[in-house]
C-alpha positions, 0 to 999 in steps of 0.5 A, spaced: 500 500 500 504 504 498 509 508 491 517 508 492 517 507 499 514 501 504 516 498 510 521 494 507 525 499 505 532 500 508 534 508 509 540 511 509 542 519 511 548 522 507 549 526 512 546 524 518 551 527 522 549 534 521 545 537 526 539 537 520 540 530 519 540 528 526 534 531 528 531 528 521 533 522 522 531 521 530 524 523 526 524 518 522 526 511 525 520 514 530 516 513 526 519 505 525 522 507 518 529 502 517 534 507 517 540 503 517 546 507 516 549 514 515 554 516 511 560 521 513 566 520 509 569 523 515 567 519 520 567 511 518 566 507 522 564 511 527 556 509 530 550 514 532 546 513 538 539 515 538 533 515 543 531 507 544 538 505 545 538 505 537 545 505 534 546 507 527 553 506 523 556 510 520 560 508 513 565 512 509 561 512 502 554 510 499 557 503 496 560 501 503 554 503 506 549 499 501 554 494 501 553 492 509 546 494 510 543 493 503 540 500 504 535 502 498 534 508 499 539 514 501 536 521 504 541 527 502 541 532 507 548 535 505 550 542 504 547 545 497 555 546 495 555 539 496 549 536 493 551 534 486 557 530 489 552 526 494 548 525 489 553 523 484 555 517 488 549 515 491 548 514 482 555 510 482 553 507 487 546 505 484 541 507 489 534 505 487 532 510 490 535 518 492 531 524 496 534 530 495 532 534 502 537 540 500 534 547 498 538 552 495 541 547 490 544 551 483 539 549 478 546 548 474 548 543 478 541 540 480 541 540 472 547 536 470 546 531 477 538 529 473 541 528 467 546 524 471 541 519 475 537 520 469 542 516 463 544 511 470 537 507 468 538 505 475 537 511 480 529 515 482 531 522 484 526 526 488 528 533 490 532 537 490 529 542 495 523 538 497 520 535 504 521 527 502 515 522 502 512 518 507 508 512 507 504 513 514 505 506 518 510 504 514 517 509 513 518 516 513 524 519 508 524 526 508 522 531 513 514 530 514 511 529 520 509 522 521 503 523 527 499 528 522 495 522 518 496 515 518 495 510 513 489 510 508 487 510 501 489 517 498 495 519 495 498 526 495 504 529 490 506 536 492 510 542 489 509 544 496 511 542 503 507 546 507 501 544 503 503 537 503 503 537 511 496 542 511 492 536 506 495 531 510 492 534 516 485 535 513 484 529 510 488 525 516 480 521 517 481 518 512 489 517 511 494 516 505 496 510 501 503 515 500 504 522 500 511 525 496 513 531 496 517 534 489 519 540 491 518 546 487 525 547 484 525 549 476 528 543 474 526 537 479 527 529 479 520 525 480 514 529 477 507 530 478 507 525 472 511 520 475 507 519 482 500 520 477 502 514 473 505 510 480 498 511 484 494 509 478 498 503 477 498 502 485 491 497 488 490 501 494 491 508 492 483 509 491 483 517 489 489 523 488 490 530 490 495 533 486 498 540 489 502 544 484 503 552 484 505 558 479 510 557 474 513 552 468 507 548 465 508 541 470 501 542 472 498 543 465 503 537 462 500 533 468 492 535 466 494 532 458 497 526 462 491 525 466 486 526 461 490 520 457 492 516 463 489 516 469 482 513 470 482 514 479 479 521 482 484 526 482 483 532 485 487 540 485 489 545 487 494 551 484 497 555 490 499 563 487 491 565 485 494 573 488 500 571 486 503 579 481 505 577 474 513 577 473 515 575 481 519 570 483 514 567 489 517 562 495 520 556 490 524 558 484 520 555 479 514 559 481 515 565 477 510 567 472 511 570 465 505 573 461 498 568 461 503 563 462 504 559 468 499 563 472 494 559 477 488 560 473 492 557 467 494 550 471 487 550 474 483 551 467 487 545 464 486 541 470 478 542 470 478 541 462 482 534 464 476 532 469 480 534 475 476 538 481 480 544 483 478 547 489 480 555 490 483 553 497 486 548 500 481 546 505 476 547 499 481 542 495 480 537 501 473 538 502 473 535 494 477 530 497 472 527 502 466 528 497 470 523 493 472 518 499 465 518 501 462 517 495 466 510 494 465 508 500 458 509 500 
């Protein structure tokens, strides 16, 4: 009941000696996510100790890490300067799956590690710039918090964390299969497309949301995509509906350049598809519940 992550996956943390990826990873397995090991190639060899007597080690490079524990997903939290050589390794040393914790990454770099990940075949990229995924119950990659919903039938993809957490919270009486959150950044891994197509393909997902925001034509490729492909419920919401033309909003992908990239743009292309967009998101979320109550009823 779940896409990319479950309660079988093996995590590690580049990084997880930092203060941000102590704290992240002390969520985590809190919340009973497998996290088998950090990577700090200063520091292998060394073990963490966490609350509950848990000990984690530590490994001086990915392929070592995933050659001790059989870890299949890494989550990044190093420093912007050092991303792309991060997820350069976690590539060469072919991680299923990468999740790119880190804002502020050059969109050069976060370019040339994408089309890297992207000719390896091997490696899912989600992020840079992004809270994680979560599957409620089961793991937790990332930074959501893991006591705002629990396990359900709804799955969530998201330009915005925030948001990821807002819809979360309010749909949390009937909880999520998975929730991703892709980040907003101009050039991302894993997109709306690609959590579309997973929650179609996925038996216990019965219905979508699908948050995106200004800028870019993600939102509007993703409405051709559903349009096509998608036959489960999906429903909307764009966040930027006040946002002034020609100014960069909060995600650096979220600037608006004529009619193009504009809330009302996306949402008029999500409506034509057969998507329901709500104009907040505690409306997008009361869609959501008719929708869950209807096919329970």
């Amino acid at each position: 009941m779940a896409i990319f992550l479950t309660r079988d996956s093996k995590v590690i943390v580049q990084g997880m000696t930092g203060s941000e990826g102590m704290k992240h990873t002390t969520r985590m397995l809190a919340s009973g996510t497998q996290v088998v090991g950090g990577v700090n190639p200063r520091k292998p060899g060394t073990t963490v100790d966490f609350p509950g007597g848990v000990q984690v080690p530590v490994f001086g490079t990915v392929a070592d890490a995933i050659a001790a524990t059989g870890a299949n997903v890494s989550v990044i939290f190093v420093p912007a300067a050092f991303t792309k050589a991060a997820v350069v390794e976690a590539v060469d040393a072919k991680i299923p799956l990468a999740v790119v914790i880190t804002e502020g990454v050059a969109v050069k770099d976060t370019a040339e590690f994408f089309e890297y990940a992207q000719k390896s075949g091997t490696t899912r990229l989600i992020g840079p710039n992004c809270p994680g995924l979560i599957t409620p119950g089961q793991a937790n990659a990332g930074i959501i918090p893991a006591d705002i919903s629990g396990p359900g039938r709804i799955g969530l993809v998201s330009k915005s964390g925030t948001l990821t957490y807002q819809m979360m919270f309010e749909l949390r009486d009937f909880g999520f299969s998975t929730a991703v959150g892709i980040g907003g950044d101009p050039i991302i891994g894993t997109t709306h497309i690609d959590c579309l197509q997973a929650f179609q393909d996925d038996p216990d997902t019965d219905a979508i949301v699908m948050i995106g925001e200004i800028g870019g034509d993600a939102e509007e490729r993703a409405a051709a995509y559903i349009a096509a492909n998608v036959t489960k419920p999906v429903v909307g919401y764009v966040a930027g509906f006040t946002a002034p033309e020609g100014k960069t909003m909060g995600h650096a992908g979220a600037i608006v350049s004529g009619s193009k990239g504009t809330a009302a743009a996306k949402a008029e292309a999500l409506e034509a598809a057969g998507v329901k967009v709500g104009k907040t998101p505690s409306a997008t979320a009361a869609l959501m519940r008719e929708i869950m109550q209807g096919l329970q009823g």
